[in-house]
C-alpha positions in Angstrom: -0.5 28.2 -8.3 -3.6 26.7 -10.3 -3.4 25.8 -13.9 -5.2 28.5 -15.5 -2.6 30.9 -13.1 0.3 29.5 -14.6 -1.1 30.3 -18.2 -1.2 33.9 -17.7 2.4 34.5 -16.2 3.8 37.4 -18.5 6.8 37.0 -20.9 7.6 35.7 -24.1 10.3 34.8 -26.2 13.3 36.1 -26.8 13.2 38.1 -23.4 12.0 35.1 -21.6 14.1 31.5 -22.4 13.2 28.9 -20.3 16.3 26.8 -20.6 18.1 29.0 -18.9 16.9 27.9 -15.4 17.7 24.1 -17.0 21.3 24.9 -18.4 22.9 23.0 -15.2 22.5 20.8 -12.7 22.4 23.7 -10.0 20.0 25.6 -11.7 17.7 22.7 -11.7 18.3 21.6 -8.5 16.6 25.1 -7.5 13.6 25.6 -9.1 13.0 21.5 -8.7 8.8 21.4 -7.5 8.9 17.8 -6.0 11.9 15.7 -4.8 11.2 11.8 -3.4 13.6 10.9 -0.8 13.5 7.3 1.3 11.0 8.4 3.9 8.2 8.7 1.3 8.4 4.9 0.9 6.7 2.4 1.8 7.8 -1.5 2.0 5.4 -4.2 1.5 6.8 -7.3 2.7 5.7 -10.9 2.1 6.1 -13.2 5.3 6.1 -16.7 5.4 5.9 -19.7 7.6 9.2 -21.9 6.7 12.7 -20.4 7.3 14.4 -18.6 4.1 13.1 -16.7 1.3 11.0 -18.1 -1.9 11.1 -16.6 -4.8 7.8 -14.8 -6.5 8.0 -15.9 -10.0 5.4 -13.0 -11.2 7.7 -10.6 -8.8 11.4 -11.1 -9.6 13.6 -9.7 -7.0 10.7 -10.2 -4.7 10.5 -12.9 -2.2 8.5 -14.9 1.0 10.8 -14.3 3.9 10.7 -16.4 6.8 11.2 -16.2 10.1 15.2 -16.3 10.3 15.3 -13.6 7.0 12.7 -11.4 8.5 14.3 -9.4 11.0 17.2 -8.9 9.0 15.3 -7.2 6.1 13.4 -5.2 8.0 16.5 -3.6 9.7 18.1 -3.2 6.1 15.1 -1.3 5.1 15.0 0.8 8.4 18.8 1.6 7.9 18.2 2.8 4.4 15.7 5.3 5.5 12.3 3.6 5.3 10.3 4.7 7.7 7.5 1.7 7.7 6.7 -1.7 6.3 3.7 -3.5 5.2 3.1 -7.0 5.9 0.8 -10.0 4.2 0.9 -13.0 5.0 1.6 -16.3 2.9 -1.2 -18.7 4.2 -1.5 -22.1 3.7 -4.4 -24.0 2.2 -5.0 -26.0 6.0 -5.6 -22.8 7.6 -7.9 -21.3 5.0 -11.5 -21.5 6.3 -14.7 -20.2 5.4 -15.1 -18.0 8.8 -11.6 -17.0 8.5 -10.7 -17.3 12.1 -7.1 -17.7 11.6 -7.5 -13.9 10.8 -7.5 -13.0 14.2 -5.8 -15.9 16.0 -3.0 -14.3 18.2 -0.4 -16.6 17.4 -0.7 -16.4 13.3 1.9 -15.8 11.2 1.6 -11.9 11.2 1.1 -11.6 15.4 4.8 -13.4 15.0 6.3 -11.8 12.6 4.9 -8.3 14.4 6.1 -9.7 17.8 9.9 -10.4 15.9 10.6 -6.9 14.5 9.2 -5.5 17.8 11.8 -7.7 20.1 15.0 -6.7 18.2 14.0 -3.0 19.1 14.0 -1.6 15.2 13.1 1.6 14.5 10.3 1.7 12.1 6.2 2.0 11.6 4.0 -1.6 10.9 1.6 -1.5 8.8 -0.5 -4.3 9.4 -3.3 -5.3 6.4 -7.1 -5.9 7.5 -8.9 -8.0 5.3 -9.8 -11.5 5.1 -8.9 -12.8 1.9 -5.8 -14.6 3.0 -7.0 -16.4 5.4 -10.6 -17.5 3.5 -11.1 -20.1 1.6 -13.0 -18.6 -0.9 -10.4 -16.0 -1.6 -12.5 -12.9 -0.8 -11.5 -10.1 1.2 -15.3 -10.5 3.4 -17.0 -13.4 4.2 -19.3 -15.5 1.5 -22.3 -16.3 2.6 -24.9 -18.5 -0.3 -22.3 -17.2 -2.7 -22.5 -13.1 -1.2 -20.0 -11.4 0.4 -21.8 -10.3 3.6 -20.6 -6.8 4.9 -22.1 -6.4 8.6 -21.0 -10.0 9.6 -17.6 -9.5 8.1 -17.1 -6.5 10.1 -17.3 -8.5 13.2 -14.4 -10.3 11.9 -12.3 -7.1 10.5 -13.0 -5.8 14.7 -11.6 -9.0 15.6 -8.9 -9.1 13.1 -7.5 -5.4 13.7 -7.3 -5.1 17.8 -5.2 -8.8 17.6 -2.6 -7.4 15.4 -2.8 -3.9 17.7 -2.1 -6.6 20.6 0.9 -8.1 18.8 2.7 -4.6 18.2 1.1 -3.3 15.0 1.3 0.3 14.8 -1.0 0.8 12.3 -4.5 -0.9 11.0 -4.9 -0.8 7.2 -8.1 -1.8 6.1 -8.4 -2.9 2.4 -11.4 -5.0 2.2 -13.7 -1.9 0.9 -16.9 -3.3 3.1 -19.0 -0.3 4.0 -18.8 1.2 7.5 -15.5 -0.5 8.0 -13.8 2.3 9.5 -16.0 3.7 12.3 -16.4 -0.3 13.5 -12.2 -0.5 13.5 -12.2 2.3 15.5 -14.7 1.8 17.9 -13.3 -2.0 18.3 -9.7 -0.6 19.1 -10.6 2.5 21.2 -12.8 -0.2 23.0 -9.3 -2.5 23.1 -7.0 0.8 24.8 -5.6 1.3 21.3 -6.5 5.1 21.3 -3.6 5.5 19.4 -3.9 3.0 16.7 -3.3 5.0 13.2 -6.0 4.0 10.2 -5.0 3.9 6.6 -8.2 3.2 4.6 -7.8 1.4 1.5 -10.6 4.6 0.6 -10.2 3.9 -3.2 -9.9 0.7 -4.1 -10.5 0.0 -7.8 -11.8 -3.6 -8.8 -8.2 -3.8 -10.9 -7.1 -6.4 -13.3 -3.5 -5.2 -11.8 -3.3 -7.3 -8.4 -2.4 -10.7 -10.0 0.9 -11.5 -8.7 0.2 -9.9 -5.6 -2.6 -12.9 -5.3 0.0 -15.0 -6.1 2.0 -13.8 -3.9 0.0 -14.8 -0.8 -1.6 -17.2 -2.6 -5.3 -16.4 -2.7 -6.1 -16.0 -6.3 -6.2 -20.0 -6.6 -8.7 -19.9 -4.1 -10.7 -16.7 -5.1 -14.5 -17.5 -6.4 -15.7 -15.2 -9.0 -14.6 -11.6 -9.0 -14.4 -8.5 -6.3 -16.5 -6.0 -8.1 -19.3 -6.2 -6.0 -17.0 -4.5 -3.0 -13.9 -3.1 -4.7 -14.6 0.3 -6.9 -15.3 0.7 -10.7 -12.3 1.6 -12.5 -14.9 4.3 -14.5 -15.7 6.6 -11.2 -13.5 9.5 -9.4 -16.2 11.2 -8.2 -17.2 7.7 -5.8 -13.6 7.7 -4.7 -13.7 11.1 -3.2 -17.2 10.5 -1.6 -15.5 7.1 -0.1 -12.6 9.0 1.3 -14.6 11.5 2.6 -16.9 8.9 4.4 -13.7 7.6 6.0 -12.3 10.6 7.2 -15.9 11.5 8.8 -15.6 7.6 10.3 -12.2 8.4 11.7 -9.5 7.8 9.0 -6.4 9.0 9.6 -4.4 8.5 6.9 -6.2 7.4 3.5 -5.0 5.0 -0.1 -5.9 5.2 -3.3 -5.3 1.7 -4.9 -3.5 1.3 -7.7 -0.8 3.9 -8.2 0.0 5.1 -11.5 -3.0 4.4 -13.7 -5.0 6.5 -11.0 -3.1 9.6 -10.5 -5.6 11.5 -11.7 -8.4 9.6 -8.4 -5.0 10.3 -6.3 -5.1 14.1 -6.6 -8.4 14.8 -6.7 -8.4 13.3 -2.9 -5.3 14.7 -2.1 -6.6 17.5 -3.2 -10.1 17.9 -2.5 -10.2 17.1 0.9 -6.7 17.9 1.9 -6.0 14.4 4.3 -2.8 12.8 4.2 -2.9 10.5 1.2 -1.2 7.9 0.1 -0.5 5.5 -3.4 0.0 2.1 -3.9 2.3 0.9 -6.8 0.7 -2.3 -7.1 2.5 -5.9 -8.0 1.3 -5.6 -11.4 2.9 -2.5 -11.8 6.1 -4.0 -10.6 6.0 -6.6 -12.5 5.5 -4.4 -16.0 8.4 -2.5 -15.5 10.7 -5.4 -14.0 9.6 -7.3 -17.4 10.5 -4.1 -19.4 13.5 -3.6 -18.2 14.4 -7.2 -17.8 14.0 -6.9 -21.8 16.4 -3.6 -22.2 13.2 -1.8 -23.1 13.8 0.6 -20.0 16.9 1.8 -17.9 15.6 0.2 -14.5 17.0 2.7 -12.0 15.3 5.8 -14.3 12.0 4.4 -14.7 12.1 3.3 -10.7 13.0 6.7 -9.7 10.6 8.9 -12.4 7.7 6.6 -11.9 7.8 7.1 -8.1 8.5 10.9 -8.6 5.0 10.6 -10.5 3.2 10.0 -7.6 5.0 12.7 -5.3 3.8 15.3 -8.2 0.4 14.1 -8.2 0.2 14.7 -4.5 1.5 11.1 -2.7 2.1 11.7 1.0 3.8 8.1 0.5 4.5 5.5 -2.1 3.7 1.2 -0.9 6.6 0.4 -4.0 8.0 -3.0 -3.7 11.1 -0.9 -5.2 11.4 0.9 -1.6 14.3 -0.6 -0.7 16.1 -0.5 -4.2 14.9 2.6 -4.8 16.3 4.1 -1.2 19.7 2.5 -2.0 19.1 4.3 -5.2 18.8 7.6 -3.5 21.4 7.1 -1.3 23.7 6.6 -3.9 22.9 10.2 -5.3 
């Protein structure tokens, strides 16, 4: 049903009284249009060299887990419903170079952590990130050449990046660096690798946001980062770019497509979902999390409701999945009933 359909539906009041389908909770449970269960999540998970977890002061409630803690998690989440992690790397400054190579060395910290979670046999999709800006020392996401961030070299590093992690167990290859022509080279690199069956989620819409701050602190790039990503990363003014981008990835051999950040974009996330009918997904982005942990934090907001609606949000506006660093407190959440 369109929106000009539902404003001709006959009726009117008193014959028609639209609480009555609301007057209990069986009644709702009925004519409910959209329901968010565990395996629309997500869980982006921070991994870190040294043993143990470190707090994220601009994330409370999310930490660095190390190599003993890792495993553990991951199983927790997998347990609870979640059907696939994220992972990004904490890097330190002595491995942070201007060519990046520690992006694709087979033995980094994400090839381990991948090669972990794979030995203890868990049940659950990796998502592995492709971009450079951990792992450069000018904190870009491509590399800097006379102060530009050059897109055809960088691609040669993005190949180089994504079949190592397919080689270390990743199941899927998640490019957010927004370079153009990203995705056909990907796919090409790993079909050339035997990883036919490699997935691709495209970071498709990718807005230049003022909402990724803790996430940079998070794995520690925004001390390094020179200048600003607006040269690669979208305008937060344009939908109509974001569908053209999606569609270019779909045409390059997407399979799966993101629209980046959640909430303040639902409107980019359903004209994608939408227009060109691909499985789509939503990222709740670190600042996002860290608004509502604040509010909350404050009494301003009952935490478990605002979790639970603001992840409903992006199932009504078309989500296939939700990347929420609430994944696993909201599937405990919904397990609770």
């Amino acid at each position: 049903m369109t929106d000009r359909d539902a404003t001709r539906l006959p009726g009117s009041f008193p014959r028609v009284r639209m609480r009555r389908n609301r007057a209990s909770a069986w009644s709702r449970a009925l004519v409910r249009e959209h329901a968010l269960t565990p395996a629309d999540l997500i869980w982006p998970i921070f991994v870190q060299e040294q043993d143990g977890r470190t707090p994220i002061a601009s994330m409370p409630g999310q930490d660095r887990l190390g190599p003993d803690v890792l495993v553990d998690a991951v199983g927790r989440a997998a347990e609870l419903g979640i059907p696939a992690i994220a992972l990004f790397p904490y890097v330190t400054d002595d491995k942070k170079t201007e060519a990046c190579e520690e992006a694709w060395n087979p033995d980094n910290l994400v090839c381990r952590s991948l090669r972990a979670i794979r030995a203890a046999g868990l049940q659950i999709g990796l998502i592995c990130d492709v971009a450079l800006d951990p792992y450069n020392s000018n904190g870009h996401d491509g590399l800097v050449v006379d102060g530009r961030i050059v897109n055809d070299p960088t691609l040669e590093a993005l190949c180089k990046q994504a079949v190592t992690q397919a080689d270390a167990g990743g199941d899927v290859q998640a490019p957010s660096d927004m370079m153009d022509g990203r995705i056909a080279a990907i796919r090409d690199a790993l079909d050339a690798a035997d990883h036919h069956d490699q997935a691709i989620l495209s970071y498709a819409a990718k807005y230049a946001s003022a909402y990724y701050g803790p996430f940079r602190d998070a794995v520690g790039s925004g001390g390094a980062l020179k200048g600003d990503k607006k040269t690669y990363q979208m305008d937060p003014a344009n939908t109509d770019e974001a569908v053209r981008e999606a569609a270019l990835d779909l045409a390059e051999g997407a399979d799966l497509l993101m629209v980046k950040p959640g909430l303040p974009y639902l409107d980019v996330l359903r004209r994608v979902r939408h227009e060109l009918g691909a499985p789509t997904f939503a990222y709740q982005v670190s600042g996002e999390y860290a608004q509502l942990c604040a509010a909350a934090a404050n009494g301003w907001l009952d935490r478990e409701k605002v979790v639970l609606e603001t992840l409903l949000c992006f199932k009504r506006a078309g989500a296939d999945a939700v990347l929420s660093y609430f994944a696993v407190e909201a599937a405990g959440l919904l397990a609770r009933g």
